[in-house]
LUMROLO-663967 format. One record per residue (C-alpha): residue in three letters; x, y, z. Coordinates in nm, 4 decimals. Each point is the difference from the previous one (the first is absolute). Last residue first. Example, Ala and Ser with C-alpha at 12.3 -4.5 7.8 and 13.67 -1.06 7.14 Angstrom:
BEGIN
  residuo         x         y         z
      SER    1.3670   -0.1060    0.7140
      ALA   -0.1370   -0.3440    0.0660
//
This chain:
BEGIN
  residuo         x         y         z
      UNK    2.1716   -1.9106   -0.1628
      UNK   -0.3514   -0.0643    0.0064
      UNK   -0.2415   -0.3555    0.0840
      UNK    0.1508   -0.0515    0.3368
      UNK   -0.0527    0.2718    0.1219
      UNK   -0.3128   -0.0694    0.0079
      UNK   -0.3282   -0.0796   -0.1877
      UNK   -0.1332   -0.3380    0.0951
      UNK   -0.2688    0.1080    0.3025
      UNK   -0.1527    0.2165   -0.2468
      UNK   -0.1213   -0.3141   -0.1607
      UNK    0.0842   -0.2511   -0.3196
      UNK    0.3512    0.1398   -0.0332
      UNK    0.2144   -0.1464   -0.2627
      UNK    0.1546    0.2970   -0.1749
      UNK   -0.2609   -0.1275   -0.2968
      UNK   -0.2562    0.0470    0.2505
      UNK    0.0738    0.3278    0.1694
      UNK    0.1061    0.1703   -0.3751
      UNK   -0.3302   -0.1354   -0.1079
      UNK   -0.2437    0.1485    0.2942
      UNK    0.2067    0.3304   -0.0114
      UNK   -0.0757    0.0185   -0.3701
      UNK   -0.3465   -0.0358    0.0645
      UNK   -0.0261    0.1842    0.3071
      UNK    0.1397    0.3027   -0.2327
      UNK   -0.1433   -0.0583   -0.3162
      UNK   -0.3578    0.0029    0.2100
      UNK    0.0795    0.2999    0.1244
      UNK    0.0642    0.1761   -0.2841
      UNK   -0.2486   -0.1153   -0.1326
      UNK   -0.2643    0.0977    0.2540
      UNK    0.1414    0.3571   -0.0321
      UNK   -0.0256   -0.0164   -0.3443
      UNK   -0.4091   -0.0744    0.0563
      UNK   -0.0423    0.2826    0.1891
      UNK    0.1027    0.2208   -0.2804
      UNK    0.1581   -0.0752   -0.2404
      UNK    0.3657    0.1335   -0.0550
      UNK   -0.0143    0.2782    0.2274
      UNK   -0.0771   -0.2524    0.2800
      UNK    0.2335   -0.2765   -0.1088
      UNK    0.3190    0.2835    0.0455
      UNK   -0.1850    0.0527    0.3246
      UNK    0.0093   -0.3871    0.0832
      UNK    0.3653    0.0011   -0.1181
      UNK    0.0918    0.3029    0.2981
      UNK   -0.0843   -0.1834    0.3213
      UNK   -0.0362   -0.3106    0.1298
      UNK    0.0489   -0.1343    0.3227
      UNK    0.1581   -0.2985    0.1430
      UNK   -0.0573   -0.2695    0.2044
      UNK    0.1796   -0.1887    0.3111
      UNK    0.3674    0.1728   -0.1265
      UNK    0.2366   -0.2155    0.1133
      UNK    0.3084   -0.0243   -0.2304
      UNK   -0.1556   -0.2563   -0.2219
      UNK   -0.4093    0.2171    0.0018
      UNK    0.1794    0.2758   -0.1618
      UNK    0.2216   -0.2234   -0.2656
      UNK   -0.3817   -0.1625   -0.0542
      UNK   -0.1495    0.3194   -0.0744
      UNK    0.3058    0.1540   -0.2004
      UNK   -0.0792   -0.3303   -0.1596
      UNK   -0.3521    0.0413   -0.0553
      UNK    0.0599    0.3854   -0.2023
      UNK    0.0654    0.3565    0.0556
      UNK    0.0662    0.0221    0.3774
      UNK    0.1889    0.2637    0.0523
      UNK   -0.0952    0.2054    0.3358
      UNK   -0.2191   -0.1931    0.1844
      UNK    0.0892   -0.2136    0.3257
      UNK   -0.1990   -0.2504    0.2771
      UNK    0.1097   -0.1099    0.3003
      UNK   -0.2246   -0.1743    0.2896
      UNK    0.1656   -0.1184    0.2724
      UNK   -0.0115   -0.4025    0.0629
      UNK    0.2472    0.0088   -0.1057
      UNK    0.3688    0.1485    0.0640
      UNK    0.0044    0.3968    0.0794
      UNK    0.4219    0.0773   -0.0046
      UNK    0.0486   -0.2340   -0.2725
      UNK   -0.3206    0.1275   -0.1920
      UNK    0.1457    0.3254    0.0186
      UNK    0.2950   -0.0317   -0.1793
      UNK   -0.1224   -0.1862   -0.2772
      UNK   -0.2599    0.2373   -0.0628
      UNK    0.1975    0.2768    0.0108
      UNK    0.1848   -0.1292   -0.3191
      UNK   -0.3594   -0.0606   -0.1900
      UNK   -0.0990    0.3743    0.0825
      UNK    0.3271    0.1539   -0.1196
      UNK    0.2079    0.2035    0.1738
      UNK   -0.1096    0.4049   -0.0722
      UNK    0.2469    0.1584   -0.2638
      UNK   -0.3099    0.2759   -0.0573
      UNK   -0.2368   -0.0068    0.2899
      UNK   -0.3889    0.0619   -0.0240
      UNK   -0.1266   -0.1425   -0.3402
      UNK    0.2280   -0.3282   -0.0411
      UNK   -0.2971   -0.2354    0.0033
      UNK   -0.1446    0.1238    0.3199
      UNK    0.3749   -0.0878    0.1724
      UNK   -0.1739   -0.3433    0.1602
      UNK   -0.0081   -0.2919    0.2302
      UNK   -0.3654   -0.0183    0.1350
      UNK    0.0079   -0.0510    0.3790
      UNK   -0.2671   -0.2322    0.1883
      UNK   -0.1713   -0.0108    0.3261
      UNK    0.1469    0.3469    0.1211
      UNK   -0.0439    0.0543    0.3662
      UNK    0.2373    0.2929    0.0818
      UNK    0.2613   -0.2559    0.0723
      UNK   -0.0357   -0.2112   -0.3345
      UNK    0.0541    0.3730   -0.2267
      UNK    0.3072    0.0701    0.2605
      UNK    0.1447   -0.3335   -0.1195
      UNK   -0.0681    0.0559   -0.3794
      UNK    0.1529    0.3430    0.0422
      UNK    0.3145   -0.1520    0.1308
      UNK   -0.0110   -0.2323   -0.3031
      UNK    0.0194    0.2927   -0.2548
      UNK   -0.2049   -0.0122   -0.2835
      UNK   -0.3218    0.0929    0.1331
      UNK   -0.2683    0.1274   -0.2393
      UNK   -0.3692   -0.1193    0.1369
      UNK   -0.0544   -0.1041    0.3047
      UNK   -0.3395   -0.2240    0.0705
      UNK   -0.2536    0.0310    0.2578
      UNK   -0.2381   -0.2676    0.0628
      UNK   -0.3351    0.1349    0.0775
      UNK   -0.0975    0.0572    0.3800
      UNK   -0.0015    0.3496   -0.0871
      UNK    0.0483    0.2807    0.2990
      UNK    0.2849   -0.0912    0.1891
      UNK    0.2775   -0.1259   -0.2825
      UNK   -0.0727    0.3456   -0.1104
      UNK    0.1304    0.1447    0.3246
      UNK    0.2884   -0.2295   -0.0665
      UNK    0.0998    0.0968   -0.3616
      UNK    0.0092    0.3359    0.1193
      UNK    0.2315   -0.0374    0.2721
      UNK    0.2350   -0.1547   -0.2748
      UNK   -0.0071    0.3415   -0.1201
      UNK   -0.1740    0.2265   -0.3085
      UNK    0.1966    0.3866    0.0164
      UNK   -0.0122    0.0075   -0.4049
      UNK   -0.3800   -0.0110    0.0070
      UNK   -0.1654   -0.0425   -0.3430
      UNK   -0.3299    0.0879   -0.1342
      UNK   -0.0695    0.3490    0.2067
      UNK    0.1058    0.2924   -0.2491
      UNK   -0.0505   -0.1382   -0.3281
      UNK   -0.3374   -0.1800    0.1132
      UNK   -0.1273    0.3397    0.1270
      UNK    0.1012    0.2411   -0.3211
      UNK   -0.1563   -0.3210   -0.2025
      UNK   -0.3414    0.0760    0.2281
      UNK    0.0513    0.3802   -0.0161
      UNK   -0.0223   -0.0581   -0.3918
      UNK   -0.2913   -0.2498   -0.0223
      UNK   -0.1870    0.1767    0.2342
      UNK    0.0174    0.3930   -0.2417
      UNK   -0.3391   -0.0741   -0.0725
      UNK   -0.0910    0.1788   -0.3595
      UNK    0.0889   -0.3069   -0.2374
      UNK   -0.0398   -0.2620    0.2759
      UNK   -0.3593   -0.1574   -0.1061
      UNK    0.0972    0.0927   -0.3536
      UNK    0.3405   -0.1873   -0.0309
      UNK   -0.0999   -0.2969    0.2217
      UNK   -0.1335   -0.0741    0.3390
      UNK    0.2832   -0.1815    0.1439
      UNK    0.2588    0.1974   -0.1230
      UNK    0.2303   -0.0904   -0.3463
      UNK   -0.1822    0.2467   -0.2267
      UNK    0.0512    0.3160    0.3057
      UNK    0.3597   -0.1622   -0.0544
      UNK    0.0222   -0.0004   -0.3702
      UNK   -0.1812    0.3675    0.0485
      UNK    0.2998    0.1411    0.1860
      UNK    0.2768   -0.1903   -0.2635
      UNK   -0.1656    0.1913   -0.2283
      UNK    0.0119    0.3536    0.1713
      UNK    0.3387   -0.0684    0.0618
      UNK    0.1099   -0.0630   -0.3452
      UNK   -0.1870    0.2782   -0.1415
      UNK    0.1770    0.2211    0.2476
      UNK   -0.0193    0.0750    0.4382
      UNK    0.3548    0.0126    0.1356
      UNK    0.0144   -0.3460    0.2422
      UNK   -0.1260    0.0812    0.4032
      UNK    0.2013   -0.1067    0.2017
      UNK   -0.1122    0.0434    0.4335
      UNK    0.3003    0.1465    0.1835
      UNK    0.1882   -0.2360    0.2553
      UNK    0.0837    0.1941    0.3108
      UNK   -0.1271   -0.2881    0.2025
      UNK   -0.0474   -0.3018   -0.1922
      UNK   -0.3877    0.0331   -0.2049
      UNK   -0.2662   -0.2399    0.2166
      UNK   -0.2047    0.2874    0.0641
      UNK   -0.0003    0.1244   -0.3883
      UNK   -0.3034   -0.1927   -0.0932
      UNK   -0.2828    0.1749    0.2379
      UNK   -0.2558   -0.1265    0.2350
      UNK   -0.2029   -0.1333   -0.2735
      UNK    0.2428   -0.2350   -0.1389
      UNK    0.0720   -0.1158    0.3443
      UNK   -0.3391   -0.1467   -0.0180
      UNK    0.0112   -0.1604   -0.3370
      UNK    0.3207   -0.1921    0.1238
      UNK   -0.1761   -0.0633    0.3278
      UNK   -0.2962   -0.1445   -0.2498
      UNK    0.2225   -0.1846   -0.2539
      UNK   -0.1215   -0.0445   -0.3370
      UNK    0.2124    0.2961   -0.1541
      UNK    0.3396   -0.1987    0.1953
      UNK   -0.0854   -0.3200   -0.1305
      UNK   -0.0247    0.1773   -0.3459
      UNK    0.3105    0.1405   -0.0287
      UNK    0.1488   -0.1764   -0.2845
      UNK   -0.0072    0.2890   -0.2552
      UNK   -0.1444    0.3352    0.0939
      UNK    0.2112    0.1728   -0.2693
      UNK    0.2608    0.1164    0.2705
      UNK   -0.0205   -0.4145    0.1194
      UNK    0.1227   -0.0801   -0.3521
      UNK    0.3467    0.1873    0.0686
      UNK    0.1496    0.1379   -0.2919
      UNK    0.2730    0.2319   -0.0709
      UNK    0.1071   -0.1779   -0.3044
      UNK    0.3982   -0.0167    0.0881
      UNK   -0.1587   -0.0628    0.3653
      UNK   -0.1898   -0.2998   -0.0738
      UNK    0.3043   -0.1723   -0.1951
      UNK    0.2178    0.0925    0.2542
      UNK   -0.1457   -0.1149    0.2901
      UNK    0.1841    0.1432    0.3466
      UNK   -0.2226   -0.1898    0.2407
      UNK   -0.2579    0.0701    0.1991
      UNK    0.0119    0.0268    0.3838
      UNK   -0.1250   -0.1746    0.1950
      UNK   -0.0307   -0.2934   -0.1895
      UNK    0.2032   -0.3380    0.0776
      UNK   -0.2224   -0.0022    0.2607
      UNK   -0.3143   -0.2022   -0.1602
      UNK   -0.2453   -0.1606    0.2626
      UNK   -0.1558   -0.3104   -0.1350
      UNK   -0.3208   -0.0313    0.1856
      UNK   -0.1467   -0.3413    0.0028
      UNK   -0.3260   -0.2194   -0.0994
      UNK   -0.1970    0.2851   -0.1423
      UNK   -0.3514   -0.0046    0.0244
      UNK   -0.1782    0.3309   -0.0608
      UNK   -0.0469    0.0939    0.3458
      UNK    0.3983   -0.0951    0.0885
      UNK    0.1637    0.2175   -0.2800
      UNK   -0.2573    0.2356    0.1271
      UNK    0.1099   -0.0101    0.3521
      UNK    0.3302    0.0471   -0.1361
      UNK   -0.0550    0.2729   -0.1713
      UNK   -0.1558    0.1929    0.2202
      UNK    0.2717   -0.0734    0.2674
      UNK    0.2428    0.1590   -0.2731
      UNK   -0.2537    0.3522   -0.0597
      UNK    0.0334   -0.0124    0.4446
      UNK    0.3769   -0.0189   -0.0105
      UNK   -0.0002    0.2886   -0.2411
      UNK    0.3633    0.0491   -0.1847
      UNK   -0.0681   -0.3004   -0.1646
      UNK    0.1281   -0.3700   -0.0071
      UNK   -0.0388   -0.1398   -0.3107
      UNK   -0.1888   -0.3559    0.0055
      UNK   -0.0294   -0.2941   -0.1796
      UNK   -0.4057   -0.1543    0.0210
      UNK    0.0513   -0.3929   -0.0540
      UNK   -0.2867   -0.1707   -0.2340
      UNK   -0.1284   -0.3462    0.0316
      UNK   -0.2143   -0.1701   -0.3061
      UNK   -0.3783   -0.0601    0.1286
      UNK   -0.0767    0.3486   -0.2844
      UNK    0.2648    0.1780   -0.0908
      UNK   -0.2239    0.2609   -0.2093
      UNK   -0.1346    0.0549    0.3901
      UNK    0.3249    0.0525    0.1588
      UNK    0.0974    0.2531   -0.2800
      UNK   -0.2783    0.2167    0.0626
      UNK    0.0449   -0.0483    0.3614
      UNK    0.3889    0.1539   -0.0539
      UNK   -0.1366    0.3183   -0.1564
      UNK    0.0867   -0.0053   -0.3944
      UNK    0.3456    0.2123   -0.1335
      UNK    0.2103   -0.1868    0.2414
      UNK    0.2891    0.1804    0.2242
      UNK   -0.0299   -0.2278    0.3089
      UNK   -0.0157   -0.2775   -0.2256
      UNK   -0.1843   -0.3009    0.0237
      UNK    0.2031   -0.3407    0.0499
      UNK   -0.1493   -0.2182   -0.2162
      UNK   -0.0352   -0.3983    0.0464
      UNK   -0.0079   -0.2253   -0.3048
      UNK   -0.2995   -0.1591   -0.0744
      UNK    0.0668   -0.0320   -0.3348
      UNK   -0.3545    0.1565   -0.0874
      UNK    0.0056    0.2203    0.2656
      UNK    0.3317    0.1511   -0.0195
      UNK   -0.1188    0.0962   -0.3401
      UNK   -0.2892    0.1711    0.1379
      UNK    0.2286    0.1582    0.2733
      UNK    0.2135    0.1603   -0.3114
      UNK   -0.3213    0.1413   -0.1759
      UNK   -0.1239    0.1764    0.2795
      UNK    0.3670    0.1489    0.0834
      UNK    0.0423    0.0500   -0.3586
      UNK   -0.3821    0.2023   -0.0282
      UNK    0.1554    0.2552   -0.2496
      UNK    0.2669   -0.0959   -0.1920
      UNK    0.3988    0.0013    0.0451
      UNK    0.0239    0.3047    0.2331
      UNK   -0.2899   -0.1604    0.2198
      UNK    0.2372   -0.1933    0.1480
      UNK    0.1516    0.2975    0.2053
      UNK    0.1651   -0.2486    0.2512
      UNK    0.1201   -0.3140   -0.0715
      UNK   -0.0597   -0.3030    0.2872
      UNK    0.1295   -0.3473   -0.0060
      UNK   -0.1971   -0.2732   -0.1609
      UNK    0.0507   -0.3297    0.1831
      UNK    0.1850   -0.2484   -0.0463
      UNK    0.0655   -0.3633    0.1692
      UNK   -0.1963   -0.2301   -0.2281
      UNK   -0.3721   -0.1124    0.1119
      UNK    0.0175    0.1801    0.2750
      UNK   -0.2703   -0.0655    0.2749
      UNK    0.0591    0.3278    0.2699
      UNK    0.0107   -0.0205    0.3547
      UNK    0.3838    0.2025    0.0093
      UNK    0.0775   -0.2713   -0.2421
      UNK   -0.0268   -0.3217   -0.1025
      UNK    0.0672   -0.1402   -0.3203
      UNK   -0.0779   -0.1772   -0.3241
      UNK    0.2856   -0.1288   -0.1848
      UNK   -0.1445   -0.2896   -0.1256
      UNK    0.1395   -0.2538   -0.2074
      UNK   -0.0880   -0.3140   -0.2409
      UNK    0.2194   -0.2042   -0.2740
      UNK    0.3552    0.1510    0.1836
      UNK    0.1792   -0.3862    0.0144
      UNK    0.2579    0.1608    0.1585
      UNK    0.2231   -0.1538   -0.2895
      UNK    0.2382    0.3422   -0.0502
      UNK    0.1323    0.2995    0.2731
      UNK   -0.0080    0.3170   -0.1825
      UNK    0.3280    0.2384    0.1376
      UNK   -0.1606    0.3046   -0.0335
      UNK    0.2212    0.3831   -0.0535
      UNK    0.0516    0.2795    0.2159
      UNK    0.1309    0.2897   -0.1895
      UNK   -0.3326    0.0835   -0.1969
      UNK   -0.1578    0.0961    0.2832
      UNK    0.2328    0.2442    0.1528
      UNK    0.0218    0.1210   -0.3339
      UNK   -0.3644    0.0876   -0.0676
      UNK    0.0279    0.2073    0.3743
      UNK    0.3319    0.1552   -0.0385
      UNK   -0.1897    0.1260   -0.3784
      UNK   -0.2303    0.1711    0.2097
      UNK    0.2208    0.0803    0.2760
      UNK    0.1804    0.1898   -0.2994
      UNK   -0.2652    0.2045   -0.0735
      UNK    0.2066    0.3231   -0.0523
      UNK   -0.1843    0.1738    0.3009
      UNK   -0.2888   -0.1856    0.0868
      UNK   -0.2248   -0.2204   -0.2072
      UNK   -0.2208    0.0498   -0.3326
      UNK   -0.2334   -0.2776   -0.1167
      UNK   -0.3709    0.0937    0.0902
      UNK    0.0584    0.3682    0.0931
      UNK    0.2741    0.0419   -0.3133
      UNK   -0.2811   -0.1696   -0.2051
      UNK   -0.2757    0.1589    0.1241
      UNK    0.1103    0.3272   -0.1063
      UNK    0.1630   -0.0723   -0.3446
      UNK   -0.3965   -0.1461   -0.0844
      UNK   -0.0091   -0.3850    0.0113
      UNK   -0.0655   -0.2696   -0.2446
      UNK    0.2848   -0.0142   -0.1785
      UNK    0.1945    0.0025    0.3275
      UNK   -0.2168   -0.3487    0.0812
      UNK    0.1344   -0.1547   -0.2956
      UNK    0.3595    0.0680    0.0691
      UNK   -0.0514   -0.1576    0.3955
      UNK   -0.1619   -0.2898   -0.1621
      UNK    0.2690   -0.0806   -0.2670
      UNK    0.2518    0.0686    0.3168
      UNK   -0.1493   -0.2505    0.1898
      UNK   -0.0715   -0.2728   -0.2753
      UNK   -0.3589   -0.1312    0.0643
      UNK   -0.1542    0.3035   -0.2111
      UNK   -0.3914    0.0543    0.0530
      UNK   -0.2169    0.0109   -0.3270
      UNK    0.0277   -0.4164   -0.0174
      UNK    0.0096   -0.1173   -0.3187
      UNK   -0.3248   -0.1849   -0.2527
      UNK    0.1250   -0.1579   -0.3003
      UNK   -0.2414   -0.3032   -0.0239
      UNK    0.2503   -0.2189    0.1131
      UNK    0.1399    0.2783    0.2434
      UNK   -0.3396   -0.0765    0.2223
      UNK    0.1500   -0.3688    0.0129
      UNK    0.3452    0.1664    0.1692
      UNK   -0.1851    0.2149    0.2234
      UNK   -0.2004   -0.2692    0.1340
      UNK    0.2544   -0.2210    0.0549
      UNK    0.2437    0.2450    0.1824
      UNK   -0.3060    0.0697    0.1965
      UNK   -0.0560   -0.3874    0.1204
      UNK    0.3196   -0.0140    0.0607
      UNK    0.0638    0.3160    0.2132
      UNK   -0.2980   -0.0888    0.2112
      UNK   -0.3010    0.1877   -0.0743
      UNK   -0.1068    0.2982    0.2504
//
């Protein structure tokens, strides 16, 4: 990755002979770009929230309320902000979060997001609900560290799988998401009636699995609640299309699958076991038993749920509301953040997503304690854009602009940004 000078310079001498960037730098210019790009149905997936999306905008707000204080003459000439953390080398503190259903926005995204990871060497956490098998994406990341998040199913035995894996293919932590037992009330999804998963859509860790294979073949309808009846949509045009998308979207492809009926049962199966609303501290610490990887929390807000997260043997918590996509009128991520880095001082390791559109969100984030941050929605907006390479812009602006605002703020090292430097 090029420093942010040596960037800014090339981009400005590559303007001399009228070449522009294709990826935004402006947040919303790059959000409005990206919708271009998208179909009606990716785009509500991609950028839609809860409810009336007001923990969205909670979210951009939260940010843009606190403000830096830039402290002059600290002779800023060199500076690192490399860090430590959970055993991983960081060159800046940000990582890129997990999105499920990827493969929405092109085919390969998971493949082509890890390959952009890759060349910034910016760590990935894969997704539980990735369109490419997590050791597909471990070996497009090449020596760069992944982290493997995790849904907790209604199979103990599918989640074990998982892990072990996570853990085969060389992930450096499990980041176990429980913000999501249930899912939320979307609106844009549900005013379209789509769910990429239905299509076959971001399921692919669950196709490649062999217990998840396995139950497929004892039946799909054991995991059903009791008393719940099986859907099954009225059968028209529509249907029938939306049938073959998914027999297009299974491993195998449209002809392998065209006379199986696999591809259904195995969408029937993932719909009925992917998330378990009965998941328990308890949980957390039989896991804690079987993986000697780090295990990280992902969604706490409250700071009671941070403590029971350190109890049942958490080594980290990620601060998040999953981007304002599970609770409408949910507190901010940044304003939990505060809270719960006074109650778990350093040396514990907290990191938060959830609105962070540009360096200085980054740098507010890393002021009020955050030890890194993850990023999620801009690097899909760079996705549908171009490709790998718009992820790998995006972020580059990011780190870049981070690296600037840290500097001119007058903070040579992690170490520097506090407090201090917002009001």
């Amino acid at each position: 990755m090029l420093r942010a000078l040596e960037r800014q310079r090339a981009i400005y001498i590559k303007g001399m002979s009228g070449e522009k960037p294709t990826v935004p730098f402006h947040a919303g210019t790059l959000r409005e770009a990206a919708r271009q790009k998208m179909s009606s149905t990716t785009w509500a997936y991609i950028d839609g929230g809860a409810g009336d999306e007001s923990t969205m905008k909670t979210n951009l707000d939260a940010f843009a309320e606190v403000r830096i204080s830039p402290q002059m003459m600290q002779d800023n000439a060199a500076a690192d902000f490399s860090t430590k953390l959970l055993g991983l080398d960081l060159n800046f503190p940000l990582l890129v979060a997990p999105i499920g259903a990827l493969d929405m926005v092109c085919a390969d995204a998971d493949l082509k997001v890890a390959a952009a990871c890759r060349e910034t060497g910016t760590p990935f956490v894969f997704s539980n609900q990735a369109g490419v098998p997590m050791e597909s994406c471990a070996a497009a990341m090449g020596e760069v560290p992944h982290w493997f998040q995790l849904y907790w199913s209604k199979s103990d035995e599918l989640v074990l799988s998982f892990v072990k894996r996570a853990e085969a293919s060389g992930s450096k932590a499990i980041v176990l998401t429980v913000d999501t037992t249930l899912l939320g009330w979307r609106s844009r999804d549900l005013s379209l009636g789509y769910l990429p998963f239905l299509r076959g859509l971001g399921i692919a860790q669950y196709t490649s699995d062999p217990v998840f294979q396995r139950l497929l073949k004892e039946g799909a309808d054991q995991f059903l609640p009791t008393g719940a009846p099986a859907a099954t949509p009225k059968i028209n045009l529509t249907t029938i299309a939306n049938l073959l998308q998914l027999k297009s979207n299974y491993p195998g492809g449209l002809w392998h699958n065209l006379t199986r009926s696999e591809a259904l049962e195995a969408v029937r199966l993932f719909v009925n076991i992917y998330s378990n609303p009965s998941l328990s501290w308890e949980q957390v610490r039989w896991l804690r038993t079987q993986t000697q990887l780090p295990i990280l929390i992902k969604g706490i807000l409250r700071i009671e749920d941070a403590e029971k997260a350190v109890e049942a043997g958490a080594d980290g918590i990620i601060i998040s509301n999953h981007g304002g996509r599970q609770v409408d009128g949910a507190v901010s991520s940044l304003s939990a953040l505060r809270n719960i880095r006074k109650a778990l001082p350093r040396p514990f390791p907290l990191l938060v997503d959830s609105g962070i559109r540009s360096g200085s969100d980054m740098f507010k984030a890393l002021a009020l304690g955050a030890d890194a941050v993850l990023l999620g929605r801009p690097y899909a907006y760079g996705l549908a854009i171009d490709g790998q390479s718009g992820v790998a812009s995006v972020i580059n602006n990011i780190c870049n602009d981070f690296e600037l605002t840290a500097r001119l703020s007058g903070c040579r090292n992690l170490n520097e940004i506090s407090e201090s430097k917002i009001i």
